[in-house]
C-alpha positions as CSV (number, residue, x, y, z in Angstrom):
1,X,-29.9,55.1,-39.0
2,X,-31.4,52.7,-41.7
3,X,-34.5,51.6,-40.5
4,X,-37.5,49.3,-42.8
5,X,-40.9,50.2,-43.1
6,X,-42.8,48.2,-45.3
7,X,-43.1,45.7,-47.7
8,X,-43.5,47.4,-51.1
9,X,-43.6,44.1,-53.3
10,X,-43.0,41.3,-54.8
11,X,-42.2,41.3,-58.4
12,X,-41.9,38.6,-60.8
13,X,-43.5,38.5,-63.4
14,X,-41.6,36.3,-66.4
15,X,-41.5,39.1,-68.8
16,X,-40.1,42.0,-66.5
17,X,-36.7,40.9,-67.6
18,X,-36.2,40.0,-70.8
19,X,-32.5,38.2,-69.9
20,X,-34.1,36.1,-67.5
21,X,-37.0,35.3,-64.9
22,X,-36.0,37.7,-62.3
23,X,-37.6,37.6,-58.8
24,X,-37.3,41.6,-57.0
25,X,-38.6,42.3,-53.2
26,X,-38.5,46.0,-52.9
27,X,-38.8,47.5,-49.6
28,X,-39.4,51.2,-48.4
29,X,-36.2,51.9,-46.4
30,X,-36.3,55.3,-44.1
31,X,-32.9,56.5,-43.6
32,X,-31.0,59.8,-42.3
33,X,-27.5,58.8,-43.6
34,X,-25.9,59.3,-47.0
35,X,-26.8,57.3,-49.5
36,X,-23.5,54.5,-50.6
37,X,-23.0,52.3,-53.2
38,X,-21.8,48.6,-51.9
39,X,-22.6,46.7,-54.9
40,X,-20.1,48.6,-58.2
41,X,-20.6,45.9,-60.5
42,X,-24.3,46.3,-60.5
43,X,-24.6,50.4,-59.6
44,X,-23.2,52.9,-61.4
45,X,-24.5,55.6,-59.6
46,X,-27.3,56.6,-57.3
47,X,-28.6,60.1,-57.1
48,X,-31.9,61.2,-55.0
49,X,-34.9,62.7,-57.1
50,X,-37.9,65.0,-55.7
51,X,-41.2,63.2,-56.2
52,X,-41.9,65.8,-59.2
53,X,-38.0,65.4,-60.7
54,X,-38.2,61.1,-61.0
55,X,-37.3,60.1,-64.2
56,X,-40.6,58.3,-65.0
57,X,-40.2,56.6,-68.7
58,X,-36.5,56.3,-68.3
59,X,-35.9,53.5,-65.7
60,X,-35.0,49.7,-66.8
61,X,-37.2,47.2,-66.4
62,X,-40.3,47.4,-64.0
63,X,-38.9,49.9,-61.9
64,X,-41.2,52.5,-63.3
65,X,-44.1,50.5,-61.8
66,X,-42.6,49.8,-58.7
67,X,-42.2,53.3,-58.1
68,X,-45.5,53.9,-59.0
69,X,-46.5,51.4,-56.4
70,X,-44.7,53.3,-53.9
71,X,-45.9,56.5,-54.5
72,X,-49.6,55.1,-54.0
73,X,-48.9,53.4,-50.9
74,X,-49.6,49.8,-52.3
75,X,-47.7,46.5,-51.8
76,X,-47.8,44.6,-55.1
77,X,-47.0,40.7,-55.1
78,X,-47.2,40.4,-59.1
């Protein structure tokens, strides 16, 4: 069951990527099935984190922030 919550934001900002203006819309997705790739040209993995274990500092682009966002419960149109 894949099922969408909310809205988490709208980014695009011109300088979040520096190849080119990007335009993300991130959305808070509540699932109970395993988590699949579909897309293996732009994933190379995907692994699940505990709140406490994300690796804050370590993520490309704006994708610190936008967890961030998440975590307090804002949407963000930046």
């Amino acid at each position: 069951m894949i099922k969408i919550d909310r809205l988490l934001g709208v980014y695009s900002s011109p300088d979040r990527d520096p190849r080119i203006h990007s335009v993300t819309i991130s959305l808070v997705v509540k699932t109970e099935d395993n988590l699949l790739m579909g897309d293996r040209q732009e994933v190379s993995k995907v692994k699940a984190f505990a709140v406490e274990d994300l690796p804050l500092g370590a993520l490309s682009h704006d994708h610190d922030q936008q967890l961030q966002d998440f975590l307090r419960g804002e949407t963000i149109i930046a």
